[in-house]
C-alpha positions, 0 to 999 in steps of 0.5 A: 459527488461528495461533500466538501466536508466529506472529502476532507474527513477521508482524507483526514482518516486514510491520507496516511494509510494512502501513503503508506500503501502508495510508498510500500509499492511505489518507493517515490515520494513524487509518484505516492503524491500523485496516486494520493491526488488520484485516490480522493479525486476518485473518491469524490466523484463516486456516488458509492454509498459504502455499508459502513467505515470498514467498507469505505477503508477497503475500497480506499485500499484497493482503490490505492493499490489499483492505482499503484499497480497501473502506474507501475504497468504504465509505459512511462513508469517501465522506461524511465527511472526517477530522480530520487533512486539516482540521488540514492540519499537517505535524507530524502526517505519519509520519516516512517521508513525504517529497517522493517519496512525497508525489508518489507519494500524489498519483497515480490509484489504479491508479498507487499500487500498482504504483509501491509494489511496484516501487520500495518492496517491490522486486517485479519485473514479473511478480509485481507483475502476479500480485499485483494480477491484472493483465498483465504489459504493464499493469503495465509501461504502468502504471509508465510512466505513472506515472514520466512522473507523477511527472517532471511533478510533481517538476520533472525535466526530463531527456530519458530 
């Protein structure tokens, strides 16, 4: 078990990339603070010795991002639907939402996580590809998917 001090360090580092990553998939403040109690719970009890800084980020990431996709897979999630997405009001929405990321949001899953660790965490290729144990050529087919996305979405109409 980890150190008091530990825990609060990590989650003084990557709370807010938590978040991001929790909000991105999830889109629900309530369920984005429960993965984010579960992530660090998780990372306290771990006796994983990481390599380095980076090493301790990724498996905070995907520690995160496993525990979206299982709250999203989870049986309760698919038969219900929460408060905030009937309340529909833009005043409830964190603060770092903005038109991109809204766009980003409205991607297929598989687009989500790499376009999130490309352009918000600044992860190369090759890492991304590790992270989410894809190939590196799926991930760069990904992102340009997703940038072609989000063109259509956000009206640019530039020739690359």
């Amino acid at each position: 078990m980890r150190s008091e001090d530990e825990i609060n360090h990590a989650v003084d580092v990557y709370g807010d990339t938590v978040k991001r990553i929790c909000m991105l998939h999830l889109k629900n403040w309530a369920d984005t603070e429960d993965i984010f109690q579960n992530v660090f719970f998780k990372y306290a009890l771990t006796r994983k010795k990481f390599e380095s800084t980076e090493h301790e980020k990724a498996w905070i990431i995907r520690v995160t991002i496993n525990q979206c996709h299982d709250l999203l897979k989870s049986f309760f999630k698919s038969k219900t639907q929460s408060l905030e997405t009937l309340k529909n009001l833009p005043e409830t929405s964190p603060d770092f939402i903005n038109e991109v990321l809204e766009a980003v949001l409205q991607l297929p899953v598989k687009y989500k996580d790499v376009v999130y660790l490309y352009y918000y965490e600044g992860y190369e290729a090759h890492d991304i590809a590790k992270l989410l144990h894809k190939n590196v050529n799926t991930v760069y087919t990904l992102l340009n998917r997703a940038r072609c996305m989000l063109k259509k979405v956000l009206g640019d109409d530039e020739d690359e």
